[in-house]
N, C-alpha and C positions, 0 to 999 in steps of 0.2 A: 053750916057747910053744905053748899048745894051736891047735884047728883055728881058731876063728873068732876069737881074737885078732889071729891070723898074718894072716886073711882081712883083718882092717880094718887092720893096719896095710898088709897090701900093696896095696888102695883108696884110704886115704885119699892114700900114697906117689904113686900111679897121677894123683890128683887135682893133686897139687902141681906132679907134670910138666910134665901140661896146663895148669895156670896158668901156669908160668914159660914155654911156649912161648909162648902167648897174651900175653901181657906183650910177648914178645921182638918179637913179629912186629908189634904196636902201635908197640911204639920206633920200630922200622926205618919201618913208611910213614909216621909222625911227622915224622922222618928225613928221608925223602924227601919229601916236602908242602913241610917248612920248606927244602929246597937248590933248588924249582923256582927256576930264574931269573925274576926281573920282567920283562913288557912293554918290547922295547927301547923309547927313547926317542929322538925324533928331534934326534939332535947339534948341528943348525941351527935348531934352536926357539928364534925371539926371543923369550926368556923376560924381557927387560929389557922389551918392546913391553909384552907381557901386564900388567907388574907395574904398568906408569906408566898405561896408558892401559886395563885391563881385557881379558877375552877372549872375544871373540866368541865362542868354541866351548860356551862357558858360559852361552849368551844363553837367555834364558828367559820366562815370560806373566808382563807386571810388570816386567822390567828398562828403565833408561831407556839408549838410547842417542844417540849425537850422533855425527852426520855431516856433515861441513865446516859445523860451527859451527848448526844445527838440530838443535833436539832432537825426539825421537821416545819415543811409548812400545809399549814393544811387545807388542801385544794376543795375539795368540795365534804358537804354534811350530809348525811339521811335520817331523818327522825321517823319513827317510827311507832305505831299505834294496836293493839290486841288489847281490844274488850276494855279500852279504858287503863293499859297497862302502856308505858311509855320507856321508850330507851335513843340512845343516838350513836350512830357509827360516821367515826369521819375516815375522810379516806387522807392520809399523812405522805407526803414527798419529800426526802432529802435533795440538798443540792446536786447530788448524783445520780439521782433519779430511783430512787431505793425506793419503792410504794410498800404501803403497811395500812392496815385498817384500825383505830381503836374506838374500842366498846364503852359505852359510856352508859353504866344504867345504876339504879338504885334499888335493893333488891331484901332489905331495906336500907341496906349501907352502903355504901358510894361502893361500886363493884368497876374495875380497869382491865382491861382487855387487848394486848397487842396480838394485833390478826399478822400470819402472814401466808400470802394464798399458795397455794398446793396446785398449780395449774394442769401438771402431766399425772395426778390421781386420778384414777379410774376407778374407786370402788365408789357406791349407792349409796344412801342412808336406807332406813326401813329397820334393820335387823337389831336387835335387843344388844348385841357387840360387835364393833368393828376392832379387826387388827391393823396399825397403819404405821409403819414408820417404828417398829420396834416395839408399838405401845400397843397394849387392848384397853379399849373404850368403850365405857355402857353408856345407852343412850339415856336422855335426861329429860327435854322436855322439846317440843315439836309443835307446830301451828303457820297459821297464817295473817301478816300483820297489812293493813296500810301504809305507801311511807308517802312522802313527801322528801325531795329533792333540791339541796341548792348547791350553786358552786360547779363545780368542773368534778361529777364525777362518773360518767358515762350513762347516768339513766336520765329514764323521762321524769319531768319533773312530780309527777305524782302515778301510783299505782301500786300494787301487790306482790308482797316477797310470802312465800312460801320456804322455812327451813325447818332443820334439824340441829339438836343441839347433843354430843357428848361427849362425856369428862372423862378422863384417867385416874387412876388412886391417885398421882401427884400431883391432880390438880390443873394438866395439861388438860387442854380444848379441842375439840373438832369441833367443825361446824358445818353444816352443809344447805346454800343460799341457791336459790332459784327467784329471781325477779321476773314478774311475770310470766311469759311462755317460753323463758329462753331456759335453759339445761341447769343443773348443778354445779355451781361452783363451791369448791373445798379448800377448806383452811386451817390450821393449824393455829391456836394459840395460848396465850403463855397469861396468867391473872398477873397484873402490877399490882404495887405498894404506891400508896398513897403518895409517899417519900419521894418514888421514883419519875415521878409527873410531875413540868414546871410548867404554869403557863403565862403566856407575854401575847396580852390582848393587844390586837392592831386596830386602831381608829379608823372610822372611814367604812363605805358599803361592804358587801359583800363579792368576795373575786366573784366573778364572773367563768 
């Protein structure tokens, strides 16, 4: 075998190695991609709830929902983000024009929240107990989230809420929201039963 025959076959030789290496190391993270284990799944998921009566975590601009027997549509969604902690508030319209806000979080069990807003209150958050409406309320937890915006519900589509969160012995809510630089808004609300939430997903984008 003279000199540059010798040369291309010990090239082209040289070439095939590197392929079948390349090939090899493609398998393997192939391999490993396809063995990641799935997202666990929470073992206690009423997944019967979901199937019979729809799920809230799904709720979106355009879905209708019904709450003890009142239907609602619900115009616009905000999802919202702290440190890797996630929850969603939609904002709800009856045909009569009834506005309501509910809470949608996992905490670690499906937790339900009908807001309704408090517009002519005038007291602050900050203090360890507010008296509001008959009730005293100790404060709970407090922060500031990222949200994102769809739907028709008066914000910009992305930017920072700033609230305050506190409970009653019986389990009544205050809350007090400030989106960006604009003031505090306060609201009053009441935790739902699983039971009490039906939802009727609507095909198609998202309202506008």
């Amino acid at each position: 075998m003279n000199g540059p025959v010798a040369y291309l076959v010990t090239a082209l030789g040289c070439l095939i190695g590197v392929a079948g290496v390349v090939v090899a190391v493609v398998a393997v993270r192939k391999g490993r991609k396809a063995a990641r284990p799935a997202a666990p799944a929470d073992p206690f998921r009423d997944t019967d709830s979901d199937a019979l009566r729809g799920d809230p975590r799904t709720l979106k601009p355009g879905d209708i929902v019904e709450i003890r027997r009142t239907s609602y549509a619900v115009r616009g969604s905000v999802h919202l983000n702290e440190g890797g902690w996630s929850w969603a508030e939609h904002l709800l319209d009856t045909v009569e024009g009834d506005k309501r806000w509910l809470s949608v979080e996992e905490d670690p069990d499906l937790e339900l929240v009908l807001w309704t807003a408090e517009p002519a209150a005038t007291i602050t958050p900050g203090a360890p107990t507010l008296d509001f409406a008959g009730r005293r309320y100790a404060a709970e937890e407090s922060g500031q989230a990222r949200f994102t915006a769809t739907g028709s519900t008066g914000l910009d589509p992305s930017g920072t809420l700033r609230y305050h969160d506190y409970r009653a012995p019986g389990g009544e809510r205050l809350s007090f929201e400030a989106y960006g630089q604009a003031g505090w808004e306060v609201a009053q609300g009441e935790q739902l039963h699983r039971a009490d939430v039906m939802v009727y997903p609507q095909a198609g984008p998202e309202a506008s």
